[in-house]
C-alpha positions as a printed Julia matrix, in Angstrom:
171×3 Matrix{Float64}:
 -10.18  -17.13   -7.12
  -8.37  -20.13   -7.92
  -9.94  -23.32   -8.95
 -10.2   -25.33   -5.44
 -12.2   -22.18   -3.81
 -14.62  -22.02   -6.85
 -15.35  -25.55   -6.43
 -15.78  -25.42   -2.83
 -17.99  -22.85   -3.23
 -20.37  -24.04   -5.71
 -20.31  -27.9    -4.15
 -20.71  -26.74   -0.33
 -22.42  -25.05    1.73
 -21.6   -21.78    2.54
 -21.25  -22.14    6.53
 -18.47  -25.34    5.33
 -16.83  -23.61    2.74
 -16.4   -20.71    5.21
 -14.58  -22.73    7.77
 -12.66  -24.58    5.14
 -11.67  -20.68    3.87
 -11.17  -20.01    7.33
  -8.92  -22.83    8.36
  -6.72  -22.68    5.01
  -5.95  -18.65    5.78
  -5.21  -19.46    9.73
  -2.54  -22.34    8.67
  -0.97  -19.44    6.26
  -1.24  -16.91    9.07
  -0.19  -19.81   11.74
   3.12  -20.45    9.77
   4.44  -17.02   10.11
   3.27  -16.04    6.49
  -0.01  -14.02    6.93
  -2.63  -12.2     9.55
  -5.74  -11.96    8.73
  -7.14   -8.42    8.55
 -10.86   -7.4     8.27
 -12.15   -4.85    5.32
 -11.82   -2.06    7.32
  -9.23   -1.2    10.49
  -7.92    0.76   12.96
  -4.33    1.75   12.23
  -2.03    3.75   14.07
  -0.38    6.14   12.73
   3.43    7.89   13.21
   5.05    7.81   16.36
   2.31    9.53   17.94
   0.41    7.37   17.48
  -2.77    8.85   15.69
  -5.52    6.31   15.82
  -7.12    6.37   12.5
  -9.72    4.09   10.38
  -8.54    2.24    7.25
 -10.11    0.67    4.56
  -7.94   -2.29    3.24
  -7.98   -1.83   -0.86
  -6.43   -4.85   -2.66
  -7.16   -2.98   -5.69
  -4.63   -0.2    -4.73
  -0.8    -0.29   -5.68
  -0.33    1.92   -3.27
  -1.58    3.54    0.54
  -2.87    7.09    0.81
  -3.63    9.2     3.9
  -5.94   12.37    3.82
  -4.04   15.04    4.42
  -4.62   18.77    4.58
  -3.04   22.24    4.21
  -0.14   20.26    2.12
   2.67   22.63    1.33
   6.04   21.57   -0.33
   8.99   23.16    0.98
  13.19   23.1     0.62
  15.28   22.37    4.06
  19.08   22.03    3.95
  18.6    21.86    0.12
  16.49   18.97    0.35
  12.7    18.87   -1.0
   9.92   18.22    2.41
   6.31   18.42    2.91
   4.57   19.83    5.77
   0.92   18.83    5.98
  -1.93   18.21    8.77
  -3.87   15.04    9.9
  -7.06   15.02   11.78
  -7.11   12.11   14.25
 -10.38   10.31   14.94
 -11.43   12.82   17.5
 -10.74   15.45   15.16
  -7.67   17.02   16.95
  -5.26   18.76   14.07
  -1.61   17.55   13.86
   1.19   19.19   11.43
   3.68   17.07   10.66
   6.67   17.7     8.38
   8.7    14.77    6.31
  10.88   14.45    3.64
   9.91   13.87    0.04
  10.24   10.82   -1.02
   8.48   11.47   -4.42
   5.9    12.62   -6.23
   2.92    9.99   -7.28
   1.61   10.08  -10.79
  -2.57    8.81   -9.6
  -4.56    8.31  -12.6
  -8.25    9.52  -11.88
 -11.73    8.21  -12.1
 -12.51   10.13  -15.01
  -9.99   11.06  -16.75
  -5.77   12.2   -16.85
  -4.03   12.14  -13.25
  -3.01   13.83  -10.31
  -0.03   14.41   -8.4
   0.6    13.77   -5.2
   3.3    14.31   -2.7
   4.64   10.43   -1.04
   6.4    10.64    2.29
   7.37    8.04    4.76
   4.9     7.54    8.0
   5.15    4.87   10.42
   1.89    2.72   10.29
   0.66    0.11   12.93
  -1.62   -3.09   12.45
  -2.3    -5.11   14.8
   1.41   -5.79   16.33
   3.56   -4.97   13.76
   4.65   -1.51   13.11
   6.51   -0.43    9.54
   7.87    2.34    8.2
   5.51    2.42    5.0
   5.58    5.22    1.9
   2.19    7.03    1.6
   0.68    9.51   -0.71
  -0.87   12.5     1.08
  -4.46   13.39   -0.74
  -7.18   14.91   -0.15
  -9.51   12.48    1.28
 -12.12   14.17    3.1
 -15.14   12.68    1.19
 -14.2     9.54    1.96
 -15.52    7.67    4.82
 -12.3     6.49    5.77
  -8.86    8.7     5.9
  -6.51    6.07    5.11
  -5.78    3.91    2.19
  -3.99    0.8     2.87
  -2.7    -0.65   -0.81
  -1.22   -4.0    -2.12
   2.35   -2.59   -1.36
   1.97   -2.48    2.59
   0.04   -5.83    2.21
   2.19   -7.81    0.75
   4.1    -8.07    3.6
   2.2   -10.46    5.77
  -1.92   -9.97    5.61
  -4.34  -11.86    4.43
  -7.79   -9.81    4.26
 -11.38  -11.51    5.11
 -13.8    -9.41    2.96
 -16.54   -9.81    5.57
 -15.19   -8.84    8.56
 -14.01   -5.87   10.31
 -11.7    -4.64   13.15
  -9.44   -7.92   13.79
  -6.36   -6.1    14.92
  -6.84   -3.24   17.05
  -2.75   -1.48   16.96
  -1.26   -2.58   20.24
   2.65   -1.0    19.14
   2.46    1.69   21.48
């Protein structure tokens, strides 16, 4: 947190220092630069659109998706990777992309996994990029996606207290 914040913080009140937060981050996000994003989303995902809750992880290099039944697989001589997403209502969807790479994720406890990274399509709010993901197995998480410093750097400023600011609206 960088010096003018602190201060604010310890001289003011928190309801001032709020809006003074507040109305710093909406001049960023008013110039083009920024849109502010709660903790936790809902994000489209590919070009079907799956609707799917995301927690926003500043802390993360990189986004992750839970995926299941992941198999690798060679097409045309090329290295893909077919695996299934459950969308919010449940509802199973295979999908099949190209490998982009494979992930070296250091664990909790101790060494690291590998995971497959492929390309999906991911919505926030209005804007709609073509993002790489890690597929993992996420199921005991609350929340099947993993949105990472690397897709937010492009334009989002998170608020750590709120949630849902930017239903997807790009299809």
């Amino acid at each position: 947190m960088s010096r003018p914040y602190s201060r604010c913080l310890l001289m003011l009140s928190r309801p001032l220092c709020g809006l003074l937060l507040f109305a710093a981050a909406t001049t960023v996000a008013g110039a083009g630069e920024g849109k502010i994003i709660g903790w936790i989303e809902q994000v489209s995902v590919t070009s079907d659109a799956l609707l799917l809750e995301a927690k926003i992880d500043t802390g993360a290099d990189y986004s992750s998706v839970h995926a299941e039944d992941i198999r690798q697989f060679t097409r045309d001589g090329s290295q893909w990777v077919e695996f299934t997403l459950l969308d919010q209502s449940g509802e199973r969807h295979v999908l099949q992309r190209p490998l982009e790479r494979v992930a070296r994720i250091k664990k909790k406890t101790s060494g690291f996994q590998e995971r497959p990274v492929v390309m999906l399509e991911i919505c926030v709010g209005d804007v709609q990029r073509m993002a790489q993901v890690n597929l993992a197995e996420r199921g005991h998480f609350k929340y099947p996606v993993l949105l990472g410093r690397s897709f937010l750097s492009t334009g989002y400023l998170v608020d750590s207290s709120a949630q849902h600011l930017l239903p997807p609206t790009c299809h």
